[in-house]
Structures are given as C-alpha cells and as structure tokens.
C-alpha positions in Angstrom: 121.6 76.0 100.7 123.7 74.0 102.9 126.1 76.0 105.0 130.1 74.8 105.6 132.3 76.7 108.4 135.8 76.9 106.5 137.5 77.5 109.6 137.2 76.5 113.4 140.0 75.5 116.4 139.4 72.8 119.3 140.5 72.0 122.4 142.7 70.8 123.9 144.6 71.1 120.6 144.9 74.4 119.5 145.9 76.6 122.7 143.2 79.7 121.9 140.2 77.0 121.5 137.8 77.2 124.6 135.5 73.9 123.6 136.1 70.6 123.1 135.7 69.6 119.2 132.4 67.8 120.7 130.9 70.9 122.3 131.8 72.7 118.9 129.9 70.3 116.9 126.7 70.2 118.8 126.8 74.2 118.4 127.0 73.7 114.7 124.4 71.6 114.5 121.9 73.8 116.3 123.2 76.5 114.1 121.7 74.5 111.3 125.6 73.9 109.4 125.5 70.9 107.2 129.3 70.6 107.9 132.5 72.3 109.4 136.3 71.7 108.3 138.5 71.8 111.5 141.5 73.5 111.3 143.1 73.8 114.4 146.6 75.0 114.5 149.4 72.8 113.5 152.6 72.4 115.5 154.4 75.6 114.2 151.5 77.8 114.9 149.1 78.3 118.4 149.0 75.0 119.0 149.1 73.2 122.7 150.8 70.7 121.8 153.4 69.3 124.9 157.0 69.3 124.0 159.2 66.9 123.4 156.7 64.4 121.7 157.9 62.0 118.8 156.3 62.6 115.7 154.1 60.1 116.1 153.1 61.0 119.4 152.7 64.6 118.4 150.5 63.7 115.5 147.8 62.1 117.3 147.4 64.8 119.4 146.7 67.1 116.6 144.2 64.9 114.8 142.5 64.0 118.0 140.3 67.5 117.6 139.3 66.5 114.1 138.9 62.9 115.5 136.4 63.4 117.7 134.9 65.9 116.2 134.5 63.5 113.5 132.9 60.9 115.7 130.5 63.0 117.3 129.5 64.6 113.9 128.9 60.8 112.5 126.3 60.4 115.9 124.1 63.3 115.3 124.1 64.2 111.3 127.3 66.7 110.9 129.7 66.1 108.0 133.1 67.0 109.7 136.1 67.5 107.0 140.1 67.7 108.0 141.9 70.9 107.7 144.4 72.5 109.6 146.0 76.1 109.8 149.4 76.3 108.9 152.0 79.1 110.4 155.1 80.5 109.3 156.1 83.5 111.9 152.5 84.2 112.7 151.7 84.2 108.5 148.4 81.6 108.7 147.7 79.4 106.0 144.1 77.5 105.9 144.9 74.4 104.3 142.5 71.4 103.0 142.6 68.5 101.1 145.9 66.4 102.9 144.5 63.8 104.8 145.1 62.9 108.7 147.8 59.8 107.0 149.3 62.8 105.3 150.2 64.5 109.0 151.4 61.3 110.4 153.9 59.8 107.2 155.6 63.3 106.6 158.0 64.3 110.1 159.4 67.8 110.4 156.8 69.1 107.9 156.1 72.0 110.2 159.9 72.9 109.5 158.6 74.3 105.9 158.9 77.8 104.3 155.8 79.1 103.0 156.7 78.4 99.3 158.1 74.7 100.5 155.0 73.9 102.0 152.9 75.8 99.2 154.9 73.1 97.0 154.2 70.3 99.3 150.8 71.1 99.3 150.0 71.5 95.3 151.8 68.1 94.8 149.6 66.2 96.5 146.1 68.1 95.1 145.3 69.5 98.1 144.4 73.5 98.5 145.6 76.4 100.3 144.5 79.6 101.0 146.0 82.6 103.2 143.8 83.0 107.1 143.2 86.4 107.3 145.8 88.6 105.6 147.0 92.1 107.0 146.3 91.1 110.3 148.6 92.4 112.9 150.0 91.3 116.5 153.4 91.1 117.9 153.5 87.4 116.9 153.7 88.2 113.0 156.3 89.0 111.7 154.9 90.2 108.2 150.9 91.0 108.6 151.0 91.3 104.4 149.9 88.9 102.1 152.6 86.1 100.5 153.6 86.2 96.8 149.9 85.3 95.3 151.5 82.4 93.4 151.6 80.6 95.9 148.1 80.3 97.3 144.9 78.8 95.7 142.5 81.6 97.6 142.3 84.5 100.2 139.8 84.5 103.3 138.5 87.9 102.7 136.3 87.7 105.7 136.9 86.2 109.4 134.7 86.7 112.0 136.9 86.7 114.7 140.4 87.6 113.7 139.6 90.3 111.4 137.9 93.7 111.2 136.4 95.9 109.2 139.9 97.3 107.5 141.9 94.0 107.4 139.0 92.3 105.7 138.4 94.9 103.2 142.1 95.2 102.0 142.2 90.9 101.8 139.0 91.1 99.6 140.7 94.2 97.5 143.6 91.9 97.1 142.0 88.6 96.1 140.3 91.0 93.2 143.2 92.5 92.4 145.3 89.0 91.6 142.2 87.2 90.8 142.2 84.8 93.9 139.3 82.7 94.9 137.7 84.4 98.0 136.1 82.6 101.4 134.7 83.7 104.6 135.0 81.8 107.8 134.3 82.1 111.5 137.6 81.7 113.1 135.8 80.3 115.9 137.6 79.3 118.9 134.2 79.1 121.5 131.0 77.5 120.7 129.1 80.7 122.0 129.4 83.6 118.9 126.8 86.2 118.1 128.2 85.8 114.6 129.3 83.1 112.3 130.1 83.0 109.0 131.7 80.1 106.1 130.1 79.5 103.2 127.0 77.9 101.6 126.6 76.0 98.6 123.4 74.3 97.0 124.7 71.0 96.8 125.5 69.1 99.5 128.8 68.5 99.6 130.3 64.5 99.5 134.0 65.2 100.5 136.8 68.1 100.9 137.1 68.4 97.2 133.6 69.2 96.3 134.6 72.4 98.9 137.4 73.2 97.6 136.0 73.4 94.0 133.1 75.7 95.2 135.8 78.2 96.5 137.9 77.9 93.2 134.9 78.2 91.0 132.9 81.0 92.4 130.1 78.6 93.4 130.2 79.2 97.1 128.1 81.8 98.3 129.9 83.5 101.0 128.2 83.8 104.2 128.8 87.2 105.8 126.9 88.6 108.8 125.2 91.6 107.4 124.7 93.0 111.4 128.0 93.0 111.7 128.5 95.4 108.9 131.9 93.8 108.0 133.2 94.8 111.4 134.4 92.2 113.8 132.6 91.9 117.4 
C-alpha cells in the first residue's frame, strides 16, 4: 500500500506550521509516506503572509512551501502534490487539483464566498472537500458543515484539529449525504505520535489519481487505531 498525507501546513507560510516544508518532508519520508499534498493556508485563512504584497508578490510566498517541499521531495524519492486550505470565517476547505499557475493568474480569489469558490473550483476539474467540520473556536463563525452540494468529500478524520466527537459527527454526515470521506494529519510540526491520510495500492502518478481514490471509495483511510478516534 502506498500511503498519501491529504493534509499538512509549512513554514514560514502558514502561521501555525513549526517546520520548514523541507523538515516536513524528510519526516515523511522516514515515516515511510510515498507522498504528501501540501495544503498550507491560503491568504484568507492562518496564513503568514506580510501585508500589503501585490498579487504577485503574495503568490509566491504561498507557493514557496509547496516549492520547496517539492524540490526536496524530487532529491530523496517523495512525490509532493499542491493543495491548499481554503477559509471563509474560519469554515476550511481542503482543496486539490488547481495548480500553482492557477494561484498566480486569478487576483482577489481569496475574496470568494464558499459557493463562488466551490464554483470556481468545479469549473476548472479540480476537488474540494470540507477540513474538519464541527470544529469550534472563536475564529469560526459557523463550526457546521456547508450545504453538501457544494463539496466533493468530508475529512471525517483529522489528527490534530479534531477529536473524538467532531470526527464522529463529520463521518455521520458524509454517510448521511453520501459524501466521499478522507482522513488526514493536520500536521503543523514534523514530530507527531500520530499520523494519518490515506493509502492506496497503486502508486499514485498525479493529483487526480488522489482525488479519484477519495471519490471512488478506493482509498483506504488511515486512522490511528491507539488513538481510539480521539485527538492527542
């Protein structure tokens, strides 16, 4: 089986990450991962992005995790795929497929409601699924799922944003509308008693081959049986 973390932040990009995308892909490596999508937080979410920045500016600082994460993947044997985590008053949205172009030819796209940018995203085949629904902190504004129309697939299962409730109602809710389910780590440090993502037993040659694991049922979700779906 080859094992895929579904969602990871980096530093200095995202403002919660503790290790560069570097250290993170070294840790992945030992971990045995054949792969890992970064997703570090876009502009309208915990991202460290300075102010102020032109677009263009503010873009390359945001694909500079997946950058060199990509780079240093290439040198030791690490398939590294794009992703980012999209926010809409602290409502996350794990989203795969657009490409680092993409992020640089479309200005103001962090302006988006969720159903604009759930529009934006399905016209351009790409995939999006909600981060951890019902999670709560006095950043979000609604810790409840969107309208299930307008996401591909729920992560029923996050390491370090979730817990044993919040990830039980998300799965309940992905089997109650019929929503592909993933699990992912969340991770924001390369040092974790737990990790999670999925595993598939095909390697995978791109984003899409990911993406249709999730939508298909094919990827075997990889949750930590220690952790007894509880959060450490």
């Amino acid at each position: 089986m080859y094992q895929y973390e579904t969602h990871m932040h980096t530093s200095p990009v995202s403002y919660c990450a503790s290790v560069s995308p570097e250290e993170q892909v070294r840790a992945y490596k030992d971990r045995g991962y054949a792969g890992i999508i970064v997703t570090d937080h876009f502009f309208n979410g915990n991202s460290a992005c300075p102010k102020g920045l032109s677009w263009e500016d503010a873009a390359a600082f945001f694909l500079s995790g997946y950058e060199r994460a990509k780079t240093e993947g290439d040198k030791i044997g690490l398939d590294v795929f794009f992703g980012m985590e999209y926010a809409v008053f602290g409502t996350e949205f794990l989203t795969y497929g657009l490409t680092p172009e993409f992020v640089r030819t479309n200005p103001a796209m962090d302006k988006l409601s969720p159903r604009e940018f759930s529009a934006l995203v399905r016209a351009n085949g790409a995939y999006l699924a909600q981060a951890h629904p019902y999670r709560t902190g006095s950043w979000i504004q609604n810790p409840y799922p969107v309208d299930p129309a307008l996401i591909d697939g729920v992560e029923i299962y996050n390491v370090c944003s979730g817990n044993e409730t919040t990830n039980g109602m998300a799965r309940q809710f992905a089997r109650r509308h019929k929503l592909p389910a993933q699990a992912g780590t969340d991770s924001h440090s390369a040092e974790l008693p737990f990790t999670s993502g999925i595993a598939l037993r095909e390697k995978a040659r791109n984003i899409f081959d990911i993406i249709e694991a999730i939508k298909t049922g094919r990827a075997e979700l990889m949750i930590p049986e220690d952790t007894h779906g509880s959060i450490r």
